[in-house]
N, C-alpha and C positions, 0 to 999 in steps of 0.2 A: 504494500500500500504506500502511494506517496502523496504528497498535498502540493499545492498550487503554492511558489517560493513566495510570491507574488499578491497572495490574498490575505488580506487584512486579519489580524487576530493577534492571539499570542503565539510565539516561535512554537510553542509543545502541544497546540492544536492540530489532534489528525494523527499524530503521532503512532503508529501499530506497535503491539507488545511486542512482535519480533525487533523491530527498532529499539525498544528500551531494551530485549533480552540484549543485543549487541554489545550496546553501551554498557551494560552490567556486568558482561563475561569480558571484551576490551579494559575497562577499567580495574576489574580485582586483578587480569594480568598483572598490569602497570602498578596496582597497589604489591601484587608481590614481586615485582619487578624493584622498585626503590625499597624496597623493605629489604633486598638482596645486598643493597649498595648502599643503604644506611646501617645494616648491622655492623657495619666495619668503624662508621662513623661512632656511632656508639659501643663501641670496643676499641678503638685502636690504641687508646691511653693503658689500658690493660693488655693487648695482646698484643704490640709491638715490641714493649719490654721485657716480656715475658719470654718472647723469643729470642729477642737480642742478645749477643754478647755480656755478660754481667758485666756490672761497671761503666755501660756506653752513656754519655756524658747528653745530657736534655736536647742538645742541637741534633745529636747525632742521630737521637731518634726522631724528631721531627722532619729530620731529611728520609728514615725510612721510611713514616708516614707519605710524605708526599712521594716517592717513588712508588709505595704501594696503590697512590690514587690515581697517579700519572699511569702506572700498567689497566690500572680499571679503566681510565678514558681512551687508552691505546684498547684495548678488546672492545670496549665499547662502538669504537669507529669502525674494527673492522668487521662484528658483527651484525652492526647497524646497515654497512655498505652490501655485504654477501646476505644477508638475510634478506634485505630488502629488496636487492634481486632476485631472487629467488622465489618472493615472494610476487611480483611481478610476473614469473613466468609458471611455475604450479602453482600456484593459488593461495589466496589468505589463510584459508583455513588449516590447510596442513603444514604450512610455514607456522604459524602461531602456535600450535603443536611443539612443533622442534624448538622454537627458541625459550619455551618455559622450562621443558623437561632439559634443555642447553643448561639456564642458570640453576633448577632447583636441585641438579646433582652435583655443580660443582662448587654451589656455597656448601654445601653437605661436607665434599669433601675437603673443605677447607678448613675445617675440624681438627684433621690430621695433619696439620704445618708441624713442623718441628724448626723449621729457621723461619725470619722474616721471610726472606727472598721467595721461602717454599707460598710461603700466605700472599705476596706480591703475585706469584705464577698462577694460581687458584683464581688471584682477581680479575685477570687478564680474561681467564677462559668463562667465568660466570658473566662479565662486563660484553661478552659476543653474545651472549644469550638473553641477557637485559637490552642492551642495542638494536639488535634485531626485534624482539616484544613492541618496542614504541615505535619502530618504521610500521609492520605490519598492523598493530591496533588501530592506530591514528590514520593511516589508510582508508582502513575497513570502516571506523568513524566516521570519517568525510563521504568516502560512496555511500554507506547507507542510506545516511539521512539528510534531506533535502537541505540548499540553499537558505533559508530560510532559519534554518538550526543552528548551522552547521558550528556559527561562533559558539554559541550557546553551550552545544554537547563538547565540542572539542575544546572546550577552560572545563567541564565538568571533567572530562577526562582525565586531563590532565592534570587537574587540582585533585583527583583521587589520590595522585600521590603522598600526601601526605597520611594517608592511613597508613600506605606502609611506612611511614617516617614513625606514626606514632608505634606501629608493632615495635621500630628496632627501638623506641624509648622503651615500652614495657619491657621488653627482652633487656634493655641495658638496666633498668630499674628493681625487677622484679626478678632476672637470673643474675644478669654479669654483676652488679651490686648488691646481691642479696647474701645479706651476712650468714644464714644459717647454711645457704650453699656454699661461700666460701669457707667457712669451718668446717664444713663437711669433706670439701676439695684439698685443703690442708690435713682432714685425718688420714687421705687416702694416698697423700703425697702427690697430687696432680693437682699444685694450686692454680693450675688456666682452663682447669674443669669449667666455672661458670660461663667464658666466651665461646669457649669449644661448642657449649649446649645450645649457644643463641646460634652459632653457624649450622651447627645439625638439625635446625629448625627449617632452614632452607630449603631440607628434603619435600615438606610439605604440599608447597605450591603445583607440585607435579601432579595432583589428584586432578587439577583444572582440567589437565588435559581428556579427561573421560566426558566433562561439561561437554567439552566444546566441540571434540568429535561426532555426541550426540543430539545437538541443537543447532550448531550452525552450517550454512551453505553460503556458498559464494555468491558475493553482493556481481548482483546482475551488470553492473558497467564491467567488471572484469571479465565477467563471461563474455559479453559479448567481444570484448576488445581480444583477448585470447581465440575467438573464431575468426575477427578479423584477420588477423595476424595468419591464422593457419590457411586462411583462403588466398589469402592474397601474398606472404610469404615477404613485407614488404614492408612491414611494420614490426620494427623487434622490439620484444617485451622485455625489462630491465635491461637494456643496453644502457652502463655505465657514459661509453664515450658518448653518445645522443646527448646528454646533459649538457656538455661543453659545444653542443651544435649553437650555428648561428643563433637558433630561433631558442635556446632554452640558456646559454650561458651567464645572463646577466641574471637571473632569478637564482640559478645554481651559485651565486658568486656572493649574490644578498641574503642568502641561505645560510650559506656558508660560514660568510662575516657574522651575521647574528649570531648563530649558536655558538661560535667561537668565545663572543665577548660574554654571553648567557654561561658560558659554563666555567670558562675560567674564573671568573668575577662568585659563580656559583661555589666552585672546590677552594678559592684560593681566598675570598671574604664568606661568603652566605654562609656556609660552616661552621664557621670561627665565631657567629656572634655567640652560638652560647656559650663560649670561654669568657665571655662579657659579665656574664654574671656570676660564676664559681670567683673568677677575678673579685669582683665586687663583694662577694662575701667574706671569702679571703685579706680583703681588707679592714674590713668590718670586723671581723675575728680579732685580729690583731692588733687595730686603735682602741679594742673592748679584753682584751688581755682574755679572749674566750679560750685560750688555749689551754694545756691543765696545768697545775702548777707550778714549778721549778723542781719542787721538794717532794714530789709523787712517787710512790718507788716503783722498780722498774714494772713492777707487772701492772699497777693502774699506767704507768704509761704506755704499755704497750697497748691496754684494755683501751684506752683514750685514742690512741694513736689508730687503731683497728675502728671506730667509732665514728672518728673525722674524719674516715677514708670514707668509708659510707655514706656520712650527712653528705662531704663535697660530690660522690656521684651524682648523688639523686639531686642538686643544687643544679650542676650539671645538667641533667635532665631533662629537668623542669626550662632551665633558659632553651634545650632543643626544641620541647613543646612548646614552646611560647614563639620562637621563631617558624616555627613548622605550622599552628593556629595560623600567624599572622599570614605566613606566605600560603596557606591555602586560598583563604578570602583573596588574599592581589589575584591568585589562578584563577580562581570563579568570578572573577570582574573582570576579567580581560573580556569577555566576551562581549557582556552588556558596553564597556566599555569601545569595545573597536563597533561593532553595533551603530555605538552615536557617533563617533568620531572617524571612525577608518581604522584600518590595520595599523597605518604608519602613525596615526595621533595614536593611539592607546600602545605602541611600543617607544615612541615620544615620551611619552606620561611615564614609564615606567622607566629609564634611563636616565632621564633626569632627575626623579626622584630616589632612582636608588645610589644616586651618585652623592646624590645630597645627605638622605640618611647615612649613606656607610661614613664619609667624610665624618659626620656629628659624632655617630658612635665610637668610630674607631678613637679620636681623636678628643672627644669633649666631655663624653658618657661615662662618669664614674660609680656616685652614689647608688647602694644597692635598688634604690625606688625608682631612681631615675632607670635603670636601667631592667627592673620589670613590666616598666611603662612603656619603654620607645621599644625593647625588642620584637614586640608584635608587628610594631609599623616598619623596624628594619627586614622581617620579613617578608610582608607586605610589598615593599619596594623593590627589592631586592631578588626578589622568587616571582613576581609575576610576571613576568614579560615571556616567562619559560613557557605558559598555556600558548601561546602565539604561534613558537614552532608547530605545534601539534594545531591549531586552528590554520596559520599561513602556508606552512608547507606543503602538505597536500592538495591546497588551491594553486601553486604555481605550475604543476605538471598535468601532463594527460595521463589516464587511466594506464598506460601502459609502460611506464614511467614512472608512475606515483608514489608508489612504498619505494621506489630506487634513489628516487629525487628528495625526499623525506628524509628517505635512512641517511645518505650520502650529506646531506647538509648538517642534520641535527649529531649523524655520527662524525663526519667528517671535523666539525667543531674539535671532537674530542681530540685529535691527533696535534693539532696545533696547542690547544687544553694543556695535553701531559708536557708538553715540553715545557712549559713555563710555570705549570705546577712542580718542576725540578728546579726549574729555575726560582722558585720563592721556597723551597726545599734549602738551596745555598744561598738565598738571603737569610733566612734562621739561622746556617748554620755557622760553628765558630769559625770555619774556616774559610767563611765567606761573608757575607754583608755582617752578619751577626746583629740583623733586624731585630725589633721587638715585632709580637705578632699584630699590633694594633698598627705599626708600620706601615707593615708588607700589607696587611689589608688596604687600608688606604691608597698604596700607590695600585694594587690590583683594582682594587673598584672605580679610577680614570680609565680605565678601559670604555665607561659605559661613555664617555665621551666620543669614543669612534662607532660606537652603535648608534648616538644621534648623525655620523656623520654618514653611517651607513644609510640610512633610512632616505637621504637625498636620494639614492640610484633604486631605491626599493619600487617594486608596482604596487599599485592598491587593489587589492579585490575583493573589496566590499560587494554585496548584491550581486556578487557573478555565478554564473554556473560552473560549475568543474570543468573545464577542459579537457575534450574526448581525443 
């Protein structure tokens, strides 16, 4: 069933339940797709040291960190790029298949690192099967449902992610910080028992794949575009190099450039703000002498010391939720927002403002209040312009193209991403810039000044139909 793009109402009039089923099975993807790529975030303070060398020095591990996020953005791209062709030429449905059962086995088996580098190689290969998930979904989102929606469902979509942001909080609050688990992991002598069990959680997401086998069928523009192709032999289905043709270049390129400044500005500030607020408590502890007290002996200090490890994760935590809350609402406005304004105003709107926030936070933002207050809005600004890829990309290309042109920009991002997420890796580290983290945020988030410059070459396609 489809409705007229064109006839007056609200966008969700008309709408068939097979269309919502779409959106419902697309989106839990994508919620367990970021819940694959946030449980690391909500562990990496725990399972990077854990692996590490004893004694490796706070830079050093912060540079593990970001090489371990830079191999996610590096698998990300390239199974963003090969999935999303592939998905172009057999079909959405059995590509969306492969790429969940891709990441839910190999966050699983990321369980089993024994060195960083092992947990870095895990990431690489879960990061091809998350990549490829949002070409394909965001695809099949756009063809389904009519013009008319399309902003609408694709910020709902995409704002889904945040559920799985808040799983990897539960899992970081309720297993990886949960004291009666880590005393338990300590009597068994495996104290990285509690992240191991958030990665073996991973496994889960793979049941999806029985869902989707048994309810969906290919969205009819692919069908048809796939007999074209077979009749006529003369139109190729994810052809890579077609992107760089005359007639698709400059869209591949504005593609390209956004998600670049989207996800570096994502991995290399939007992460970081909840360190805003452990920071902040941290301080707060210390001008209030909350620590225990000089003259303790050793085993209340140890009891203490085991205590305040706990309260700071879940402090921690809570600033992720709070940045994660804020940045769903910015995903779920980008629609209504490009809607009134256009694509290029509401990706406007959010580059300027997320330039403005991170600049404030990084920089101004100390007081614990103050900084339960603004980190919503840092999210907010900061996270939303990211619903755009998944609303704009798939209107740039034709059906035969579309998950290739999608993957290839929003993954393509990522490859450019890792390298400068190594590179704020040696700004942390001592034997390199030897940044503060509020710094290096700062100078990552002037990126979104080349995403206002980007937007000059961008096209608009507000009220257009997909291009066949």
């Amino acid at each position: 069933m489809s409705i007229d793009a064109n006839k007056p109402g609200a966008w969700h009039q008309g709408i068939s339940r097979y269309q919502w089923l779409v959106l419902m099975i697309a989106s839990l993807g994508w919620v367990f797709d970021v819940f694959e790529g946030q449980i690391f975030v909500a562990s990496m303070n725990e399972a990077i040291p854990s692996l590490a060398p004893r004694g490796t020095e706070e830079g050093r591990l912060d540079f593990y960190n970001n090489v371990a996020l830079g191999a996610f953005l590096l698998g990300g791209a390239l199974g963003g790029i090969l999935f999303g062709a592939l998905s172009d030429r057999i079909g959405r449905k059995k590509t969306l298949s492969l790429t969940i059962l891709f990441y839910s086995l190999f966050t699983c088996a990321s369980a089993f690192s024994e060195q960083w580098w092992h947990l870095a190689a895990w990431r690489f290969l879960v990061a091809m099967g998350v990549g490829g998930e949002w070409a394909v979904a965001s695809s099949m989102v756009a063809e389904v449902f009519p013009s008319r929606a399309r902003a609408h469902v694709g910020s709902i979509f995409h704002a889904s992610s945040v559920f799985g942001t808040y799983l990897a909080v539960l899992a970081g609050w309720l297993i990886i910080g949960n004291p009666a688990i880590q005393e338990y992991a300590k009597g068994v002598g495996i104290e990285s028992l509690p992240w191991r069990i958030g990665f073996a959680l991973g496994a889960l997401p793979a049941l999806l794949i029985i869902w989707i086998r048994r309810s969906l069928h290919e969205p009819e523009s692919w069908t048809k575009a796939r007999a074209e192709a077979d009749r006529t032999g003369s139109r190729r289905l994810g052809s890579i190099p077609d992107l760089f043709s005359a007639q698709w270049r400059r869209q591949t390129f504005v593609g390209l450039a956004l998600a670049t400044i989207g996800l570096v500005t994502f991995w290399g500030a939007h992460v970081y703000g909840k360190n805003l607020l452990t920071e902040a408590v941290d301080a707060q502890a210390a001008s209030t002498e909350a620590i225990a007290d000089s003259d303790a002996t050793n085993g209340d200090n140890a009891e203490a010391s085991a205590a305040d490890k706990t309260s700071r994760k879940r402090w921690e935590m809570l600033g992720m939720f709070l940045v994660t809350t804020g940045g769903g609402l910015g995903l779920v406005c980008f629609g209504p927002i490009s809607e009134r304004f256009g694509r290029r105003g509401a990706f406007l709107f959010y580059h300027v403002g997320g330039l403005i926030i991170a600049v404030v936070a990084f920089q101004f933002l100390h007081g614990l209040y103050a900084v339960l207050v603004v980190l919503p809005i840092f999210g907010f600004l900061t996270l939303g312009m990211h619903a755009g890829y998944a609303v704009y990309f798939p209107e740039l290309y034709p059906t035969r193209l579309r998950a290739t042109g999608a993957g290839f920009c929003f993954n393509g991002g990522r490859i450019l991403a890792a390298f400068v997420l190594v590179l704020r890796g040696w700004m942390r580290d001592e034997q390199g810039g030897n940044l503060s983290e509020r710094d290096v945020g700062t100078i990552l988030s002037m990126l979104f000044l080349a995403g206002v410059l980007t937007l000059w070459f961008a096209p608009e396609t507000k009220g257009r139909e997909l291009p066949e």
